[in-house]
C-alpha positions, 0 to 999 in steps of 0.5 A: 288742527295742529300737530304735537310736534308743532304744539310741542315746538311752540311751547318750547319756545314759548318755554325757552321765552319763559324761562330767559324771562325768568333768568333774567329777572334773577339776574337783576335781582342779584345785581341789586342786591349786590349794588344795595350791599356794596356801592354807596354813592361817591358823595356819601362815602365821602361824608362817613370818612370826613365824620369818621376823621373828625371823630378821630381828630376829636379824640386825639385832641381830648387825649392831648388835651389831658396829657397837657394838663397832667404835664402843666400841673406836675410842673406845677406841683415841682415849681411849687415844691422846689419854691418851698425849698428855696424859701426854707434855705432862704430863711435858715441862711437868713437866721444863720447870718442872724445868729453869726452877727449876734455872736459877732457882736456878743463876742466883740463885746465880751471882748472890749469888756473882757479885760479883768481889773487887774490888768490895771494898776490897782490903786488906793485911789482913783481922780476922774480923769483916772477912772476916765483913761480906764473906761475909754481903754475898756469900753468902744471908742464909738460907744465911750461918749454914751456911756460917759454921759450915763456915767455923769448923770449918775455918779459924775465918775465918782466910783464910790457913790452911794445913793442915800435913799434906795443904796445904789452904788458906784459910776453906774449906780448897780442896784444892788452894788453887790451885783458887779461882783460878777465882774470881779470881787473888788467892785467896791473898790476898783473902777475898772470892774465897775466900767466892765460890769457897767459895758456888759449891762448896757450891752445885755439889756439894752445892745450897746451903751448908746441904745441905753442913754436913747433910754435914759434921756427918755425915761430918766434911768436905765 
């Protein structure tokens, strides 16, 4: 029979067994979990930082990709602005020059046609070849050729022709005469008020004398 002592001894070993056993199934324990909570494999690890880089760089170049586009249609919209600017200074520039060469143009006419009768001598009569000496001092050298040809068909420099059928008067046959008196009260009487109101006619409805005889050679009048 064994004694207490003995028994005793046993179980204590038999405890102290049991209990390393049970230390050290609490000790692996805890190094699994520690091992399922922290170490993740060297691979994977990899694959998280590459994904999470990538997502990165994605969104990066999303950002950028929009503020390009914001950029690209500011510039736009200022190009397009600055366009229109540049197409209105263009077109007022073009209507200023434009309306300079007509008054250029109206001024030089007023001023070859602007010398009053009575800058030449005032006569009881006038030959052609008189009344031809005042047109060319009156009306542009580069335009006397049309107006005297306008002049022969419908007077022949007769300054006091009348046509008998519809009362036309004078070297450019005014329709009716009485209109010259806008170029001086003697129209009837003085070629030099004829040849200026006759310059300024075919300047105001036609541009200038040669641009109404290309009229009258294709229509017959002016």
């Amino acid at each position: 029979m064994a004694s207490a002592t003995a028994v005793t001894a046993v179980g204590s070993v038999v405890g102290v067994a049991s209990g390393s056993v049970a230390q050290n199934n609490d000790a692996e324990a805890t190094a699994a979990d520690t091992t399922l909570l922290a170490d993740i494999p060297a691979g994977q690890q990899a694959q998280v930082q590459s994904a999470s880089l990538t997502q990165q760089a994605d969104s990066q170049a999303i950002a950028a990709d929009a503020s390009a586009k914001k950029d690209a249609e500011e510039a736009a919209r200022k190009a397009a602005a600055e366009t229109a600017i540049a197409k209105q200074e263009a077109a007022k520039k073009a209507a200023d020059e434009a309306k300079q060469r007509a008054e250029a143009k109206s001024a030089a006419a007023s001023r070859d046609s602007s010398r009053a009768s009575t800058d030449f001598p005032v006569q009881s009569s006038y030959t052609v070849e008189q009344v031809q000496a005042i047109a060319r001092q009156i009306v542009p050298a580069g335009q006397f050729q049309c107006f005297s040809n306008i002049v022969d068909h419908e007077s022949t420099w007769n300054y006091q022709a009348v046509n008998a059928s519809s009362g036309a008067y004078g070297l450019v046959q005014a329709l009716p005469g009485g209109k010259m008196a806008s170029a001086g009260a003697d129209w009837r009487t003085n070629p030099a008020t004829q040849i200026k109101w006759g310059l300024s006619y075919m300047n105001e409805r036609y541009g200038s004398p040669c641009d109404a005889w290309t009229y009258w050679q294709a229509n017959g009048n002016y």
